[in-house]
C-alpha positions, 0 to 999 in steps of 0.5 A: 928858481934857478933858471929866474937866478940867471936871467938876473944878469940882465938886471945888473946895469940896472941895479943903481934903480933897483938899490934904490927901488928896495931902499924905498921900499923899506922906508914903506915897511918901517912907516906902515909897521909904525901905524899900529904902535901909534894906533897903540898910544893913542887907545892906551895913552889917549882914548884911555887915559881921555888925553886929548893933547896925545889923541891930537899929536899922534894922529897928526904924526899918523898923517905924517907917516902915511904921507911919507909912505905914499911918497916912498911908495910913488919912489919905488914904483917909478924906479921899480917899473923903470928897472923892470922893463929896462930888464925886460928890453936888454932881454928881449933883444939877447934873445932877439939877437941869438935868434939872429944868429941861428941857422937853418938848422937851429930854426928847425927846432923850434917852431914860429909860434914857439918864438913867439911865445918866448919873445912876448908871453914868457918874457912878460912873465919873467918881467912881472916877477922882476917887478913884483921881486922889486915891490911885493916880494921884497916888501913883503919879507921886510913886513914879516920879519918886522912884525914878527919882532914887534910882535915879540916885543910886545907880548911874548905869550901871544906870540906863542900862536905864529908858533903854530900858525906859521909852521902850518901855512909854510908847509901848505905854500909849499904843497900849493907852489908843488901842485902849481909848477908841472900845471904852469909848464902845460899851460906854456906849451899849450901857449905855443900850440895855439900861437902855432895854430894862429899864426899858420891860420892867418898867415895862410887864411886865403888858402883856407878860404880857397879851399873851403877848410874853415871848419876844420881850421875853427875845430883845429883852433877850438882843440888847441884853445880847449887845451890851453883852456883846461890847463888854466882852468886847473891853476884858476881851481888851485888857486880858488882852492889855496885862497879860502883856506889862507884866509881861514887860517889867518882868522883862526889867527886872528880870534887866538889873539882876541880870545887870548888877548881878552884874558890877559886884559881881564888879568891886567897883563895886557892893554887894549892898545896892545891887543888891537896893536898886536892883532894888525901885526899878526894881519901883517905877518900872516898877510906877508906869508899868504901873499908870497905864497900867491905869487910862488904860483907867478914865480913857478910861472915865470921860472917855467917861461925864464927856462924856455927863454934861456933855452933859446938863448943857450942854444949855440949856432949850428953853424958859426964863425971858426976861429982863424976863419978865412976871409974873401974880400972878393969871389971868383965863383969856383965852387966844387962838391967833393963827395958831398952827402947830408942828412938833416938832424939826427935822423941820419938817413941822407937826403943827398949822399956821394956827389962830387962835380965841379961849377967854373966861375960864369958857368950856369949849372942847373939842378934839376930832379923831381920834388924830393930829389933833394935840389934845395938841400945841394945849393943850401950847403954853397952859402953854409946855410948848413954844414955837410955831414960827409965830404966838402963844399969849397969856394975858391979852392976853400972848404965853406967851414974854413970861410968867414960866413958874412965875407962869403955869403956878402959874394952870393946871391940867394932866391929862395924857393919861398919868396919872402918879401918884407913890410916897406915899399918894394924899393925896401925889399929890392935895397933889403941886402944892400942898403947903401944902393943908388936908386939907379942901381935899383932901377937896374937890378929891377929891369934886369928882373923884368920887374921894372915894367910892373913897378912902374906901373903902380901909381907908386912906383917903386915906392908903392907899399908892399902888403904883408908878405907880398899880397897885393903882388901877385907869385910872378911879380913877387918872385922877380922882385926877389931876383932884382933883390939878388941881383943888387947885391953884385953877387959872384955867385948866384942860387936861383931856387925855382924863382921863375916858376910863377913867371910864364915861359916868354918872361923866363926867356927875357929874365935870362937873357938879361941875367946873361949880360948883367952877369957875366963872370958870375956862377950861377946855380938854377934849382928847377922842376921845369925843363925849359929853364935849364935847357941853355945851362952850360952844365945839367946835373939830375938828382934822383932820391938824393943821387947825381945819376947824370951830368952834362949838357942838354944834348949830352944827356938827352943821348946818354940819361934815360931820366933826363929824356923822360923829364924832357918827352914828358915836358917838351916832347911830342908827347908832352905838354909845352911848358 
């Protein structure tokens, strides 16, 4: 419960209607604990005793109270569900808003799928027990207690049967909420494996489909379903199992009443009002107990999905502001690697150890090395994206963790290796990091990217609807609208992570000579497997295993790099292949 307790914080601004949710709700309780006392008077005092008037003025009264009740009722409902899913939206977007704020390396632990489930299936658990907390959970309490008293004023003797039933039915509720608990853990995290399965599976279908791999896709599928299958399985044949024995339970209650209840009749101690008074409020009691014993499975389920949240939620940013942060208001672009090494996690095994080198403001420094090399990794440490386990990454004579992140990352220009476009129109995807962009400017950054001609050629033009994750665009055109997407953002400093590897040679060409003229000033960072991208780069650095094993211009290191002429003869040599 502990972890449902402190998601409870998201209900404070709410509380107002969830005050007033409880207030109705005992205004219920005390209607419908009044029906079997009216019941009462009218066997004793008016079927008994064949007084009509009595007979005719409660029953009247009974249709007051049951309409008042349904009045309260309809109160709590609207006020209970308004409450409810006010929670569930202020907590969907805190963990909205802290997924937002994670890094890299905070989204490496958890998966998409995983995410998912969290921002959908377990809050929708956690806000069902808000709900149910607002109208059964607290109704129920009220309607014990309430019968109980009752009870006891009514026959004391036959209360003496709760005595016994009651302790029974608390201590098979709490074995059944024990056995449910490990059971509803299993089934959330089989919950994440199948979203995991289908979001991979859809976001990728064409690959399956290209590479005839649906069976093994369906039997991936079918093993997670199984999974999730057997585990729900196991709460469903818990749960058939608790609600026949409940119900035994409280019929044995029920003919204790009746067999003992018919004695006392027989001696004159007890009415038949009484009796039948008596036996709808242990119903009551019993009823109360056994349905909060149902929904302890709901609460087991949602305190297992509040923790999972709250486990996003508690996560604090990897990387995030420091305090007394440096803020640039403009870059010049000097960017200098001092003994710079990283390992992701706690694997400690660097991906990249010991580089040092220096990048001046408008010079165009190529990364080149095989995959693996550890390329990627070197230009994500530039904007922060992660920290570096051993030296120092500075920006203008400043180490990066002194830096305020979106003042220095608002100066950089990223093209990720995996082109990312987003649902809208390509004036969208291109405007996405500055929003504020004249269509002029679009246009610009576009014809800079070589993407003006294509776009043009839609018969939507720039404003032509962009498929999920950029379907109907082919690699090429795709990566040169996430080039123009840099390029709007006037960036001093510029990554360019193998954004042209989908273009042809002829287009690359274009690409940089327009780069050249649009950005003038500005330090670019080309991340490539192809030798003709990095051919014109003032300054050529080659990784090997996470190494910088040479430094320099192409004929530099053609003349002094066994690694780099090998890359070069294999590519562009006499005996390689022209690329």
């Amino acid at each position: 419960m502990s972890e449902l307790i402190r998601t409870s914080k998201y209900l404070k601004p709410y509380k107002v209607g969830a005050v007033l949710a409880v207030v109705f709700l005992a205004l219920v309780v005390a209607a419908e604990l009044a029906i079997p006392r009216l019941v009462q008077t009218i066997i004793d005092e008016g079927v008994a005793k064949q007084n009509m008037a009595v007979i005719t003025q409660t029953s009247l009264l009974m249709v007051g109270v049951s309409l008042l009740a349904a009045l309260f009722m309809t109160a709590n409902t609207v006020f209970a569900i308004r409450s409810s899913r006010s929670f569930e939206a202020d907590l969907r977007e805190a963990t909205y808003e802290k997924i937002q704020s994670f890094s890299f390396g905070n989204l490496d632990e958890f998966t998409t799928g995983q995410l998912l489930t969290r921002l959908t299936s377990d809050l929708n658990q956690v806000r069902m027990v808000v709900t149910l907390s607002l109208r059964m959970f607290t109704r129920m309490p009220l309607t014990f207690l309430g019968s109980i008293a009752i009870m006891l004023a009514t026959n004391l003797r036959l209360s003496l049967i709760m005595a016994v039933l009651l302790p029974v039915t608390l201590v098979f509720s709490y074995i059944f909420i024990r056995l449910l608990q490990p059971l509803f853990t299993k089934v959330q995290e089989r919950l994440d494996r199948l979203n995991q399965v289908m979001q991979e599976n859809l976001l990728g279908i064409r690959v399956v489909k290209a590479f005839v791999r649906r069976d093994y896709e369906n039997k991936r599928f079918e093993k997670a379903n199984d999974e999730l299958y057997g585990n729900s399985l196991r709460v469903a044949q818990l749960l058939s199992l608790f609600n026949p024995l409940t119900v035994a339970l409280l019929n044995l209650g029920i003919v204790a009443v009746l067999y003992y209840g018919g004695l006392q009749i027989q001696v004159g101690s007890a009415t038949v009002g009484e009796i039948v008074a008596f036996t709808n409020y242990l119903n009551s009691a019993m009823f109360s107990v056994l349905t909060l014993s149902l929904m302890a499975g709901n609460v087991a389920s949602a305190n297992v999905s509040a923790g999972r949240i709250l486990n996003v939620i508690d996560s604090e940013p990897k990387i995030g502001a420091e305090p007394n942060a440096m803020r640039l208001d403009s870059l010049s672009g000097r960017v200098s690697f001092e003994g710079v090494s990283f390992s992701y996690g706690n694997s400690g095994t660097p991906v990249i150890h010991d580089i040092s080198f220096n990048a001046e403001p408008g010079e165009r420094v190529a990364i080149l090395g095989a995959t693996g090399s550890g390329k990627t990794t070197l230009v994500n440490l530039i904007p922060r994206f992660y920290d570096a386990t051993g030296g120092k990454v500075a920006v203008d004579g400043v180490d990066v963790r002194e830096l305020d992140l979106k003042s220095m990352r608002s100066g950089i220009g990223v093209c990720m290796q995996d082109t990312m476009l987003f649902s809208g129109t390509i004036k969208d995807n291109i405007r996405f990091g500055r929003r504020d962009a004249s269509d002029v400017e679009v246009v610009e950054a576009a014809k800079a990217a070589q993407a003006h001609d294509f776009i043009s050629g839609f018969p939507e033009g720039y404003d032509t609807v962009v498929g999920q994750r950029g379907v109907n665009l082919s690699g090429g055109q795709k990566q040169r609208i996430a080039i123009a997407r840099a390029l709007l953002v006037r960036p001093k400093i510029l990554i360019l992570d193998d954004s042209t590897s989908s273009v042809d040679a002829e287009t690359e060409y274009e690409i940089e000579k327009a780069l050249d003229q649009v950005l003038a000033g500005t330090t670019r960072f080309i991340v490539a497997q192809r030798i003709s991208t990095v051919l014109h780069a003032d300054k050529i650095i080659v990784l090997d295993e996470g190494a910088m094993v040479a430094m320099g211009t192409h004929r530099q290191l053609l003349a002094t790099s066994p690694i780099y002429r090998e890359i070069y003869e294999s590519q562009l040599g006499d005996g390689g292949v022209a690329l």
